[in-house]
Short mmCIF file of the C-alpha atoms (twelve columns), coordinates in Angstrom:
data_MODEL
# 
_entry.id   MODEL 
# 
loop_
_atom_site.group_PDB 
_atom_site.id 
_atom_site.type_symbol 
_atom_site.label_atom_id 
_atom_site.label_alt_id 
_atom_site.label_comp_id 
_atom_site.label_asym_id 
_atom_site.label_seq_id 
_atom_site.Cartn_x 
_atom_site.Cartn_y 
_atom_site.Cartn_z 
_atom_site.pdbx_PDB_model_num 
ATOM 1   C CA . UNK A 1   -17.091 -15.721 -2.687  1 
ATOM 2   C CA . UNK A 2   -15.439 -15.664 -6.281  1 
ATOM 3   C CA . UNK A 3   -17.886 -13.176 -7.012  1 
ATOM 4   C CA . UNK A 4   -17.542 -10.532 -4.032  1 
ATOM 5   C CA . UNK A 5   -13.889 -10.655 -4.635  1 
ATOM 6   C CA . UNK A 6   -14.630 -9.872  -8.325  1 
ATOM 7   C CA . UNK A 7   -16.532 -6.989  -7.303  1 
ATOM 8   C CA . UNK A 8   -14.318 -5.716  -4.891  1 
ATOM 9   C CA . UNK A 9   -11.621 -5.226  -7.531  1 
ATOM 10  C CA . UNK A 10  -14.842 -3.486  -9.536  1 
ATOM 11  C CA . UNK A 11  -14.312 -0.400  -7.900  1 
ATOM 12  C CA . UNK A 12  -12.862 2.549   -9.338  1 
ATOM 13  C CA . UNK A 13  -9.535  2.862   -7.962  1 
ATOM 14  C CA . UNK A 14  -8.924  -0.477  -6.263  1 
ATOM 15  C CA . UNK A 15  -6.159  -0.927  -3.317  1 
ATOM 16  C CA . UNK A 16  -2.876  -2.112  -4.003  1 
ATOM 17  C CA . UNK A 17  -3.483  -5.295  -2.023  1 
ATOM 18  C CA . UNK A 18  -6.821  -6.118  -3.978  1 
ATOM 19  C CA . UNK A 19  -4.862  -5.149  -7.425  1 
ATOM 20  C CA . UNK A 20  -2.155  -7.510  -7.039  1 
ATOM 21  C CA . UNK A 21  -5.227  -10.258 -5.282  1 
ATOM 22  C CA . UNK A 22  -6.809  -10.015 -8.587  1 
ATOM 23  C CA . UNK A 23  -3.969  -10.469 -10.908 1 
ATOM 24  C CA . UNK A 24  -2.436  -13.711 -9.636  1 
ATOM 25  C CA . UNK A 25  -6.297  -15.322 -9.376  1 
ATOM 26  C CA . UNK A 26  -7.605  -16.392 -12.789 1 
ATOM 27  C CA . UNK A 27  -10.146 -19.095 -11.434 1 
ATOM 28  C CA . UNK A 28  -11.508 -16.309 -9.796  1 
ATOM 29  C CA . UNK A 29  -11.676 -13.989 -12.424 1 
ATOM 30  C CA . UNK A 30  -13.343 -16.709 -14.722 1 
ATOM 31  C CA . UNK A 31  -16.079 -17.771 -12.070 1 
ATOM 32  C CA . UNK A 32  -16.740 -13.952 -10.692 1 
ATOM 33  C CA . UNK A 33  -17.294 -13.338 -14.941 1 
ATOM 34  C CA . UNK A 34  -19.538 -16.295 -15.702 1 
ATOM 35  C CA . UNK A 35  -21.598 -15.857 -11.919 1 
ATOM 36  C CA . UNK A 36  -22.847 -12.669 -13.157 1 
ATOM 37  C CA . UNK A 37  -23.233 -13.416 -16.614 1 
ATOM 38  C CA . UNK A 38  -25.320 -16.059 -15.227 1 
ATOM 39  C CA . UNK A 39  -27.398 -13.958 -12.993 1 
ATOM 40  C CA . UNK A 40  -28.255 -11.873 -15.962 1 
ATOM 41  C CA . UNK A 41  -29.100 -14.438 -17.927 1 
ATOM 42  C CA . UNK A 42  -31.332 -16.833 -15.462 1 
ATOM 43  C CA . UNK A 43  -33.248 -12.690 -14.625 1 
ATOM 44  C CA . UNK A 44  -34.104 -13.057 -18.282 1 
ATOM 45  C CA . UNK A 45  -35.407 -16.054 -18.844 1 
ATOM 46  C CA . UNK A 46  -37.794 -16.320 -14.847 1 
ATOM 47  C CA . UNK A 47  -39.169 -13.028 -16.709 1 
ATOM 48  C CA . UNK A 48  -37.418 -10.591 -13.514 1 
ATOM 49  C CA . UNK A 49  -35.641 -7.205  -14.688 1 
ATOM 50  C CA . UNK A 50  -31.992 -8.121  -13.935 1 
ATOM 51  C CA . UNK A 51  -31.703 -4.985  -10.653 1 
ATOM 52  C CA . UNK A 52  -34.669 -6.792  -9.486  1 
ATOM 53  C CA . UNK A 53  -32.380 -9.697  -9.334  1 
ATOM 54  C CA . UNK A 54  -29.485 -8.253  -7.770  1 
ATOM 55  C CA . UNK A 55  -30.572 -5.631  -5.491  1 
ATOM 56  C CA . UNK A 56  -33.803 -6.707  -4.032  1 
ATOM 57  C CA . UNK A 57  -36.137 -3.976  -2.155  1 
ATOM 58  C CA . UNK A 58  -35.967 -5.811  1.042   1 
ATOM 59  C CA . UNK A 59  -32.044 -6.700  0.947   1 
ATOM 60  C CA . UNK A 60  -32.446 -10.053 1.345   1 
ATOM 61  C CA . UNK A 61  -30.742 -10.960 -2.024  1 
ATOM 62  C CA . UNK A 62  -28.268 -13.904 -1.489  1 
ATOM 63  C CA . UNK A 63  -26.255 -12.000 -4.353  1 
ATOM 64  C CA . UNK A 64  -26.279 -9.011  -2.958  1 
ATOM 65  C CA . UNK A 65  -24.967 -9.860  0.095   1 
ATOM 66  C CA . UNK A 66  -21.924 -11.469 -1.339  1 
ATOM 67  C CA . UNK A 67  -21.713 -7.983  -3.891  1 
ATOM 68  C CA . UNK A 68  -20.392 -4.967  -2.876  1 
ATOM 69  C CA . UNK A 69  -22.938 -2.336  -3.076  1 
ATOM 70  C CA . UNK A 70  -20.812 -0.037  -5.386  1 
ATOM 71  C CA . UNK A 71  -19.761 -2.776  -7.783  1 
ATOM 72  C CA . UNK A 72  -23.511 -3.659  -8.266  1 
ATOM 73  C CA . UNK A 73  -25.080 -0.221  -8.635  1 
ATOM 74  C CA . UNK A 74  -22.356 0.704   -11.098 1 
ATOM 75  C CA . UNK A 75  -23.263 -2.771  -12.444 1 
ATOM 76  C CA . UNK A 76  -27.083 -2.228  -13.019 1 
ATOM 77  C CA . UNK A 77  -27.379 1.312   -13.491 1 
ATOM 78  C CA . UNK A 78  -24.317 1.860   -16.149 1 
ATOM 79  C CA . UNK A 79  -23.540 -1.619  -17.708 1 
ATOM 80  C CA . UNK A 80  -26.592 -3.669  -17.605 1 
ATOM 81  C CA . UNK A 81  -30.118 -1.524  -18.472 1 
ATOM 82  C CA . UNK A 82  -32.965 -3.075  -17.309 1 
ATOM 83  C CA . UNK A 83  -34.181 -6.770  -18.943 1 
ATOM 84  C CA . UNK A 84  -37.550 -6.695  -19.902 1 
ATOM 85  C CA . UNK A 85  -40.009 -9.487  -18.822 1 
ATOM 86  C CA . UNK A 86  -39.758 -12.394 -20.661 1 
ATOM 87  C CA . UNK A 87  -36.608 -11.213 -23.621 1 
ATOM 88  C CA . UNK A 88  -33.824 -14.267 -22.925 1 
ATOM 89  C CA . UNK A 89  -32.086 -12.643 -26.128 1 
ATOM 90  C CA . UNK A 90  -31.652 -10.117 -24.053 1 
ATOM 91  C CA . UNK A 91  -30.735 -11.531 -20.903 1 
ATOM 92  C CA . UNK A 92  -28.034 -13.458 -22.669 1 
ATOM 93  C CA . UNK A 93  -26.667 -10.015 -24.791 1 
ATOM 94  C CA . UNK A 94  -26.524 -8.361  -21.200 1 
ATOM 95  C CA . UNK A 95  -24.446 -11.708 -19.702 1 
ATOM 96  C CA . UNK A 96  -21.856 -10.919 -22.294 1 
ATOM 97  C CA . UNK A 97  -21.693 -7.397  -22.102 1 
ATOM 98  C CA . UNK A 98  -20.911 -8.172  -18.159 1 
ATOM 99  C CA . UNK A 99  -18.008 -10.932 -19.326 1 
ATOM 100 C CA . UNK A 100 -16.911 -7.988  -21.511 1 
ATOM 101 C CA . UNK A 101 -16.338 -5.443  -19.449 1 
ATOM 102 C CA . UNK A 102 -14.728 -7.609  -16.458 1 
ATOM 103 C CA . UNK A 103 -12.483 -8.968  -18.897 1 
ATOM 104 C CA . UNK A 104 -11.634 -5.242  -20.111 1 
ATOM 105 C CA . UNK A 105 -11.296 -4.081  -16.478 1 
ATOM 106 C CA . UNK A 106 -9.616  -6.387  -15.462 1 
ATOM 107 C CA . UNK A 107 -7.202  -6.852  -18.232 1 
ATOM 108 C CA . UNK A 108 -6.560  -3.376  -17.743 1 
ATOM 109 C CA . UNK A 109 -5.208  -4.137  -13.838 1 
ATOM 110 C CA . UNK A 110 -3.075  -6.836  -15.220 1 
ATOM 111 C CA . UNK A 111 -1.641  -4.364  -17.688 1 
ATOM 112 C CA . UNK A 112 -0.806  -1.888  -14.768 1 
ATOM 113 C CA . UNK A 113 1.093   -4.595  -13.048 1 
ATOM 114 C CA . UNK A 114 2.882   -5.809  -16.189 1 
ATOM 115 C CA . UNK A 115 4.117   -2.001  -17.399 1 
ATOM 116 C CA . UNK A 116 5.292   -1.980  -13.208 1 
ATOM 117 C CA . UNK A 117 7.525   -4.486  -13.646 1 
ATOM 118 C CA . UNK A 118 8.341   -4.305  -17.200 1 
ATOM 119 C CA . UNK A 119 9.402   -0.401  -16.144 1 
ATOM 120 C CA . UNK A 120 12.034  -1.937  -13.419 1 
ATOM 121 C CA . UNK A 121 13.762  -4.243  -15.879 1 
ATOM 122 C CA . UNK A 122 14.294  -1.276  -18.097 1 
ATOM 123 C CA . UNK A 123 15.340  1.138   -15.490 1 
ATOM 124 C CA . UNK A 124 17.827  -1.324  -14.998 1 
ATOM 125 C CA . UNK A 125 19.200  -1.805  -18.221 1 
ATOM 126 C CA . UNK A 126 19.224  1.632   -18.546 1 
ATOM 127 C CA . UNK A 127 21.406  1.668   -15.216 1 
ATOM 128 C CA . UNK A 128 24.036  -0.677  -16.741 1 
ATOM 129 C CA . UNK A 129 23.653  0.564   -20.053 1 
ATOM 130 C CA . UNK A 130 24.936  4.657   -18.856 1 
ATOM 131 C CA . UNK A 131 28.135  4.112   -17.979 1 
ATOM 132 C CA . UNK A 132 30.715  3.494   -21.328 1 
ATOM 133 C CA . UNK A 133 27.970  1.531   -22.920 1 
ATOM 134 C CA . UNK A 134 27.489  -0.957  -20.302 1 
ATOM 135 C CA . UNK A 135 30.638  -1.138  -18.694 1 
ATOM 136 C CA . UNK A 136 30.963  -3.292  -16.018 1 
ATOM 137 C CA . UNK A 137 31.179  -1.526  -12.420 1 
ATOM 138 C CA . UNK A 138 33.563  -3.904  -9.693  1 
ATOM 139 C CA . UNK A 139 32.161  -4.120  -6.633  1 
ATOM 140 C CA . UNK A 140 34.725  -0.977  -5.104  1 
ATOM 141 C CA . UNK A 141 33.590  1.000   -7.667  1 
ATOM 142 C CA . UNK A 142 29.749  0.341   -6.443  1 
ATOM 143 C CA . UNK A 143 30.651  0.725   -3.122  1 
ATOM 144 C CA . UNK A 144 32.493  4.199   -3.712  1 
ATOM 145 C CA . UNK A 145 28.849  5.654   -4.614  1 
ATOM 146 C CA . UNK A 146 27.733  5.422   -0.869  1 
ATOM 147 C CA . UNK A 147 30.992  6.672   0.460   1 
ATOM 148 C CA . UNK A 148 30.056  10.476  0.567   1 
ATOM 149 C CA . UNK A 149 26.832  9.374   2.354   1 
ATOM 150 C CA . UNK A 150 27.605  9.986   6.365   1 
ATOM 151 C CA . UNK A 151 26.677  8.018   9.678   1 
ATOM 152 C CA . UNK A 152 24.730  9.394   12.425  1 
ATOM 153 C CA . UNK A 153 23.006  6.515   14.162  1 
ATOM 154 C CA . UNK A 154 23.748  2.998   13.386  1 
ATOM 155 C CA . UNK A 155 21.947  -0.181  14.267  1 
ATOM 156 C CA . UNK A 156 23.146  -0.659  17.698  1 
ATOM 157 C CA . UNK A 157 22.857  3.117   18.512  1 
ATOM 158 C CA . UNK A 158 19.652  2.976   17.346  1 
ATOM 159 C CA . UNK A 159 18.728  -0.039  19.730  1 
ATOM 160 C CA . UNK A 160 19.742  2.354   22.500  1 
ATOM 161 C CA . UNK A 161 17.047  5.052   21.723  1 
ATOM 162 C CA . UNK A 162 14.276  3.233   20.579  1 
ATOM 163 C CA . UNK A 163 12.637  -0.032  22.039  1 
ATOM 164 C CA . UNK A 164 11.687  -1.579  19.561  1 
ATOM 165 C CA . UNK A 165 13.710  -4.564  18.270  1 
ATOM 166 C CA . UNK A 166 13.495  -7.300  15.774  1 
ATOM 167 C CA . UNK A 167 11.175  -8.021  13.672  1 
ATOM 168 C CA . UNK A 168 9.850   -4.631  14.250  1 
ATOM 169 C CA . UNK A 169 12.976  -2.374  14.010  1 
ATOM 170 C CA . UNK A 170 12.427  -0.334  10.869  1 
ATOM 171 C CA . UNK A 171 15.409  1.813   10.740  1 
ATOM 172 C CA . UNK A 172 18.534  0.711   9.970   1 
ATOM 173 C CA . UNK A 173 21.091  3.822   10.671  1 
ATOM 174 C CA . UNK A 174 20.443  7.593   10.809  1 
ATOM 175 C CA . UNK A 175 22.586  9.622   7.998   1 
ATOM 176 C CA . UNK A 176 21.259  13.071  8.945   1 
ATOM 177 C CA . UNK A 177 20.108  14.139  12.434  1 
ATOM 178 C CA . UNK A 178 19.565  18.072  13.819  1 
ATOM 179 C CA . UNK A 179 19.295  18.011  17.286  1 
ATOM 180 C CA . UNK A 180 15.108  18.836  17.891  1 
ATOM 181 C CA . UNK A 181 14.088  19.295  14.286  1 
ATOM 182 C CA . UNK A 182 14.522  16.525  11.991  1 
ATOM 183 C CA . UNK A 183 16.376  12.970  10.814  1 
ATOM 184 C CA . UNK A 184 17.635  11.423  7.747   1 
ATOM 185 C CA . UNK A 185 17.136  7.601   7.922   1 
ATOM 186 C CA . UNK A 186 17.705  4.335   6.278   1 
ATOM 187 C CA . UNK A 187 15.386  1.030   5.683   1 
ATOM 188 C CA . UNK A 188 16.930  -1.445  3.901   1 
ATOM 189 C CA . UNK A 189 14.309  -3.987  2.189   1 
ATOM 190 C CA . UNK A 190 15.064  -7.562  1.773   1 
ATOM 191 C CA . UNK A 191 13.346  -9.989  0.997   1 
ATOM 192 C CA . UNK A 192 13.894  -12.607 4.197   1 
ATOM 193 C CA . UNK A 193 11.377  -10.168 5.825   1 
ATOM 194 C CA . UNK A 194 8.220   -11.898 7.152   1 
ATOM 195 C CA . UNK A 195 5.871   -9.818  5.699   1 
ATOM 196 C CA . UNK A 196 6.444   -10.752 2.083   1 
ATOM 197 C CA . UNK A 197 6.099   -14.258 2.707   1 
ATOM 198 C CA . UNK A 198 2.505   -13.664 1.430   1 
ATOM 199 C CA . UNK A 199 2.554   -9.708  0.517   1 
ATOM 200 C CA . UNK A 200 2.593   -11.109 -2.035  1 
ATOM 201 C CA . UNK A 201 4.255   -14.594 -2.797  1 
ATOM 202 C CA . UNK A 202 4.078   -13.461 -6.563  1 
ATOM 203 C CA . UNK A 203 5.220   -10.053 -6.245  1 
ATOM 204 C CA . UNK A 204 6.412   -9.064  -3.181  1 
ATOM 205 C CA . UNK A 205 5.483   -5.337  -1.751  1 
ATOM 206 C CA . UNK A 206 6.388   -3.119  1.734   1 
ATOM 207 C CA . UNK A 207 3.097   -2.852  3.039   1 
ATOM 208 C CA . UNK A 208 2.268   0.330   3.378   1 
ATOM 209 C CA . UNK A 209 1.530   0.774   6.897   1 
ATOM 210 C CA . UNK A 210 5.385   -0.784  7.586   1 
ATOM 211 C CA . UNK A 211 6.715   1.905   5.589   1 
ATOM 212 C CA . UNK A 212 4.742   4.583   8.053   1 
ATOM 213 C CA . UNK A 213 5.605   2.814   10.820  1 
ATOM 214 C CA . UNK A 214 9.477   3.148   9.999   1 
ATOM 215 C CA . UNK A 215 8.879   7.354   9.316   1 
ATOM 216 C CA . UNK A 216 6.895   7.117   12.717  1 
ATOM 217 C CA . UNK A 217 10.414  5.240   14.357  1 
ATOM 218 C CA . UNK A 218 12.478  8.121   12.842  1 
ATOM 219 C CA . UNK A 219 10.248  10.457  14.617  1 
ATOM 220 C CA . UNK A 220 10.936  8.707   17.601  1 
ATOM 221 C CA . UNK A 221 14.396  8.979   17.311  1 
ATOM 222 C CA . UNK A 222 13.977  12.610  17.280  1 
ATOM 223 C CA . UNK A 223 11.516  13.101  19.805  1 
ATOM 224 C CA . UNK A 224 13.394  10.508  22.599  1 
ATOM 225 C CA . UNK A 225 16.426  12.986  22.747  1 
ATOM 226 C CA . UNK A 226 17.516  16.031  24.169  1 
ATOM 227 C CA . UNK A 227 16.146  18.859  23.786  1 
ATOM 228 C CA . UNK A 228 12.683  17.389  23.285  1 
ATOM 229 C CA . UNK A 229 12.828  14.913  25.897  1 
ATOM 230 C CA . UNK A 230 15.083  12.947  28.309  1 
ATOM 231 C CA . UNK A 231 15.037  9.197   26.619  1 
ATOM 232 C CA . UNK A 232 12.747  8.442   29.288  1 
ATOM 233 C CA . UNK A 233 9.069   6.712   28.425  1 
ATOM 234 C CA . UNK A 234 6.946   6.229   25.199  1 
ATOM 235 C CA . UNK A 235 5.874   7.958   21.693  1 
ATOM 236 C CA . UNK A 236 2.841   6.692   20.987  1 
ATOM 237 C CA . UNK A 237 0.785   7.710   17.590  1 
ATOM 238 C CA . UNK A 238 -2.269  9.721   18.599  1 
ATOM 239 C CA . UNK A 239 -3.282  10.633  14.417  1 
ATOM 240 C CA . UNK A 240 -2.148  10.531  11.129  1 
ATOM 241 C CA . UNK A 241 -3.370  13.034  8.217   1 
ATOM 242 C CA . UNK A 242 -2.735  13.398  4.564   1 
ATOM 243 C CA . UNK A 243 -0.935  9.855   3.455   1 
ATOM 244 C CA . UNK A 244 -0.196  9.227   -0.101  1 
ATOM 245 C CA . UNK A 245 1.475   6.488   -1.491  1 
ATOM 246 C CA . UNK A 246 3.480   7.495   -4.889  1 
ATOM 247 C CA . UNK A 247 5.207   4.211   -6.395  1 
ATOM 248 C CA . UNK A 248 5.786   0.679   -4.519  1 
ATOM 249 C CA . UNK A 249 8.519   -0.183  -2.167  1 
ATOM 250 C CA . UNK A 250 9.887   -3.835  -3.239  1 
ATOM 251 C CA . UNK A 251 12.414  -6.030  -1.608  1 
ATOM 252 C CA . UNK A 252 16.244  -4.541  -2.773  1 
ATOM 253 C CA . UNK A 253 15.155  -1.189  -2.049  1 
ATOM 254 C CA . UNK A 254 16.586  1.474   -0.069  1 
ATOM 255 C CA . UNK A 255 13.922  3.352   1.819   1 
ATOM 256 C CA . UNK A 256 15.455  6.905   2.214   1 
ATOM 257 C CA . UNK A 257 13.340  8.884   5.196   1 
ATOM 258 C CA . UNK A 258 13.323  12.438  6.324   1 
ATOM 259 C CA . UNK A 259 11.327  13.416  9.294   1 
ATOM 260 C CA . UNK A 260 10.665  17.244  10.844  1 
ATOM 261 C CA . UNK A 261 8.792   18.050  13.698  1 
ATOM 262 C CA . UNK A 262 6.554   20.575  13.467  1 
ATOM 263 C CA . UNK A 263 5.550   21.541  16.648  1 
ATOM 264 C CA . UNK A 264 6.468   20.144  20.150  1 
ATOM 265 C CA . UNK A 265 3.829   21.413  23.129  1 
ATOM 266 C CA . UNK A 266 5.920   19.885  26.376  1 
ATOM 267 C CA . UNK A 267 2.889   20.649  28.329  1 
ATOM 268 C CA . UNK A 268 0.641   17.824  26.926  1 
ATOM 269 C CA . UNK A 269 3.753   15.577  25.888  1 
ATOM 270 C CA . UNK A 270 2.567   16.590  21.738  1 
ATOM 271 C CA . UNK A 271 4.505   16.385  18.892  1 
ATOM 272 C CA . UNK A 272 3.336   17.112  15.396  1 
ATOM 273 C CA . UNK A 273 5.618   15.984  12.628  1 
ATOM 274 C CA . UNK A 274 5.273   15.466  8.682   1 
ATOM 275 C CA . UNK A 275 7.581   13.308  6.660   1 
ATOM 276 C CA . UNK A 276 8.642   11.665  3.383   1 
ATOM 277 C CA . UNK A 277 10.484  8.895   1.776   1 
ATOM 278 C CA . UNK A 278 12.207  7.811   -1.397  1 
ATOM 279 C CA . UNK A 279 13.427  5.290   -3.516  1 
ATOM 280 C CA . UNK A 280 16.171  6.296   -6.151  1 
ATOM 281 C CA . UNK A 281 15.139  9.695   -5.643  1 
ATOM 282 C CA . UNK A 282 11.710  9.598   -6.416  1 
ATOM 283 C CA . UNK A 283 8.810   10.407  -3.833  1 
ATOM 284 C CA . UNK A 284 7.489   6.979   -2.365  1 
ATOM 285 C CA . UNK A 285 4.848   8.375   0.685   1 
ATOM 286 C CA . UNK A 286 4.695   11.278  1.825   1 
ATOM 287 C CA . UNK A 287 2.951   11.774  4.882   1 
ATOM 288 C CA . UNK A 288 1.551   15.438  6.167   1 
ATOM 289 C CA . UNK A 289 0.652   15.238  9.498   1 
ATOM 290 C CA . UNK A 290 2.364   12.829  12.134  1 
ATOM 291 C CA . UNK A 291 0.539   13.402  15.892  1 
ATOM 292 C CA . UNK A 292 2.537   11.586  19.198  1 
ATOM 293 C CA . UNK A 293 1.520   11.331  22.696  1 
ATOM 294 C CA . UNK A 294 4.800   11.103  25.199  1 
ATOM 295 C CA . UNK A 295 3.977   8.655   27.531  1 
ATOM 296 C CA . UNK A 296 6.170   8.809   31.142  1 
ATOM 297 C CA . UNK A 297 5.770   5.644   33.949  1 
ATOM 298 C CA . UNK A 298 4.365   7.734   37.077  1 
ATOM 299 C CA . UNK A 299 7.441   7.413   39.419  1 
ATOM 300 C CA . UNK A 300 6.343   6.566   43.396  1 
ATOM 301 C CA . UNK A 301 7.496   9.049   45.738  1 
ATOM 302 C CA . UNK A 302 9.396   6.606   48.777  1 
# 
């Protein structure tokens, strides 16, 4: 197991979740290093060429079931050549170049989470720092840099439009809103929300699909009023297209959304929307393509 989560993180560009997996697990860093050092060095001395080892013809390779497939031909064909029969000297030289280059790769992931958070502290000194040399900013003064910022929607409007409700009410007030085209919304992140009870315990993240499904609720707010509909049944999501995520969304943030709808065919009840959010004005997810399906209960003629 310690190994197949090694090699999971292996890949080229691993996922945020497996990133953040791999950083706050050192036993399993240690025993996914020295299982395939091992392996390389037990295919040198039974006199069996190490892909022999790891890949077998038939796939019946206890360690290459627990290996992804993409972690072990990068493995065998880039990092570890071929042991020939009977060499141990060389089946132990290729066991440390694999503890070498997991160490490298994945010092390199911890690296990418350190400069993260390193990057926050500063942009935070920096914050306090602008103003006279640090001068310190009373709570009215704070609150004065919101008051420009106007209401739409709040909470309990919101309630009214959409049925969702808590824990899975994702927008906290609408700030912008055109009538049939697009809506300005607000999440606030905090941290007494489930989900980062263990995304992650160490460093806490919006998942990613949370933060769609809040940009897919701000649709909804658009699409459940007049003129696109009457309030009356259910946006459901029928695709998504062209998702990136630009920078992480962390408890204390303020998720600023804007969604526009595209295209709106009453015939087939279709909406097509794209959308994107920020944090401090920089891009967070940006999303191209948004598809709903309206949904009406079939009302019984008396």
């Amino acid at each position: 197991q310690a190994v197949a989560i090694l090699a999971r993180a292996h890949r080229p560009e691993p996922s945020v979740d497996t990133l953040h997996m791999m950083t706050t697990r050192k036993n399993v860093r240690i025993a996914g290093s020295v299982a395939l050092a091992t392996a390389a060095a037990v295919a040198a001395i039974s006199s069996t060429p190490l892909r022999a080892f790891v890949v077998s013809p038939a796939g019946t390779s206890t360690l290459a079931k627990s290996l992804a497939e993409a972690s072990v031909n990068s493995i065998a064909s880039h990092v570890v050549p071929e042991v020939s029969r009977g060499s141990t000297a060389a089946g132990f030289g290729a066991a440390f170049v694999c503890v070498g280059v997991i160490a490298t790769r994945v010092g390199a992931v911890r690296n990418q989470r350190r400069n993260y958070c390193r990057n926050r502290s500063v942009n935070v000194s920096a914050a306090s720092e602008k103003d006279e040399a640090g001068k310190f900013m009373h709570a009215e003064e704070v609150s004065k840099l919101t008051n420009s910022v106007p209401l739409v929607f709040d909470n309990v409007a919101i309630a009214k439009i959409l049925p969702h409700r808590y824990p899975f009410l994702l927008v906290d007030k609408v700030v912008s809103f055109e009538p049939g085209k697009r809506a300005v919304g607000v999440k606030n992140v905090t941290a007494n929300e489930p989900q980062f009870t263990g995304h992650f315990p160490d460093l806490p993240i919006m998942p990613g699909v949370l933060m769609i499904e809040a940009m897919a609720q701000l649709g909804g707010i658009v699409c459940l009023q007049a003129p696109i509909s009457d309030g009356k049944g259910q946006f459901f999501f029928a695709g998504i297209d062209g998702v990136k995520f630009r920078r992480p969304v962390v408890p204390g943030d303020t998720l600023v959304m804007e969604m526009e709808l595209e295209k709106w065919k009453p015939k087939y009840g279709v909406a097509k929307m794209k959308g994107k959010a920020y944090v401090n004005g920089q891009l967070a997810l940006q999303v191209d393509s948004f598809t709903f399906a309206m949904v009406q209960e079939n009302k019984e003629e008396p």
